[in-house]
N, C-alpha and C positions, 0 to 999 in steps of 0.2 A: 589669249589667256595670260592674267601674268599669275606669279607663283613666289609664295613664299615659305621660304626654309629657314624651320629653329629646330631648335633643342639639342642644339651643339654644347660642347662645354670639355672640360677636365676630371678624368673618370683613371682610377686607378686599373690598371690589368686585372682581367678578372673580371672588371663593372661589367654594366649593361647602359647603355641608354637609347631613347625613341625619338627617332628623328621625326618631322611632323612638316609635310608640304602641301600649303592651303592655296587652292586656286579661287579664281575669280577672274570676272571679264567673259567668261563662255562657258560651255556645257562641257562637262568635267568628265563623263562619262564617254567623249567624243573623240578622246584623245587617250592614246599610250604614252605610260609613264613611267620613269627611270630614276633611280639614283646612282650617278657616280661622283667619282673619287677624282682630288688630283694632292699630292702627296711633292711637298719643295722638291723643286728640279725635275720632278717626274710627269708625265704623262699623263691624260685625262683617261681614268679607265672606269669600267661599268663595274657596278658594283651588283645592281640587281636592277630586273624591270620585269614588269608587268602589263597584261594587254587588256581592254578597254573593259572587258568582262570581269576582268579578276582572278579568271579561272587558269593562266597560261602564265608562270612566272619562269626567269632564268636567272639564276644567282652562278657569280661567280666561284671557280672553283678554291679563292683563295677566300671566302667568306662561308661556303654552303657548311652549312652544319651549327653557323653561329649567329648569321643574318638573315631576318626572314621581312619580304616585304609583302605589304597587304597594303590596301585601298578600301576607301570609302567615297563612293560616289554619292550617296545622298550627302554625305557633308563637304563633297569636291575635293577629299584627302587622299594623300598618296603617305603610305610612314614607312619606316624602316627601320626592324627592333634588331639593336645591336646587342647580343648578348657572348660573354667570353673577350671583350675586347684586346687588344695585342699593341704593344706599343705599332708594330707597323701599320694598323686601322689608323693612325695619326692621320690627317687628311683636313681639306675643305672640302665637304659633301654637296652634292648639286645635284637638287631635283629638277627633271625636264619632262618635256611632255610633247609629242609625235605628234600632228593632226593626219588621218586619213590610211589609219591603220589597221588592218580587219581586225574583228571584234574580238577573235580569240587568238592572236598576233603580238607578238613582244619584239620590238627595236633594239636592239644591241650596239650599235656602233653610233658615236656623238652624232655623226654626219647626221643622222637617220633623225634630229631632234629638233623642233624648230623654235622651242621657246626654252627658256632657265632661269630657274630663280638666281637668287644674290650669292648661293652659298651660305655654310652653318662650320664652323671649324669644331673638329673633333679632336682632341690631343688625348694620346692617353700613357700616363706615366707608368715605369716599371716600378 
């Protein structure tokens, strides 16, 4: 499957914006999917993910309360609404996608990911 991620951009503290990762190439519903973070000099960390159902999500504890992700498998989307953003959500965002995940199952660790989009840079000013 390959995957594509936008709606990055420049959002003052306080914004919101909706990240949007569109697959293609395979069946969309076949596969668990994630977005993480990787923020200059730092580590690639999970932001949130979800399992092939929809129904099984884990968001991080430095996001939970501000970031909420959800999926559309009839349109092979995976999104992530960033609301309350923090100059440190600053980040390149990367949606990925698991094959062979039970249905009601969520991947946590990069390892665990076999395909990733381009990245969507999200900066956001004080």
């Amino acid at each position: 499957v390959q995957l594509q991620a936008s709606g990055g951009g420049l959002v003052q503290a306080g914004g919101s914006l909706r990240l949007s990762c569109a697959g293609s190439g395979g069946t969309f519903s076949a596969y668990g999917t994630g977005w993480f973070r990787q923020a200059l000099g730092r580590e690639r960390e999970l932001v949130a993910a979800i399992s092939r159902s929809g129904l099984t999500t884990n968001t991080a504890d430095t996001v939970k309360g501000r970031f909420t992700i959800f999926r559309d498998n009839a349109k092979n989307a995976v999104y992530l609404q960033m609301n309350s953003l923090r100059p440190e959500d600053t980040a390149v965002y990367y949606c990925a996608a698991a094959l062979g995940v039970p249905y009601n199952s969520v991947v946590v660790v990069p390892s665990g990911y076999d395909y990733w989009g381009q990245g969507t840079l999200v900066t956001v000013s004080s």
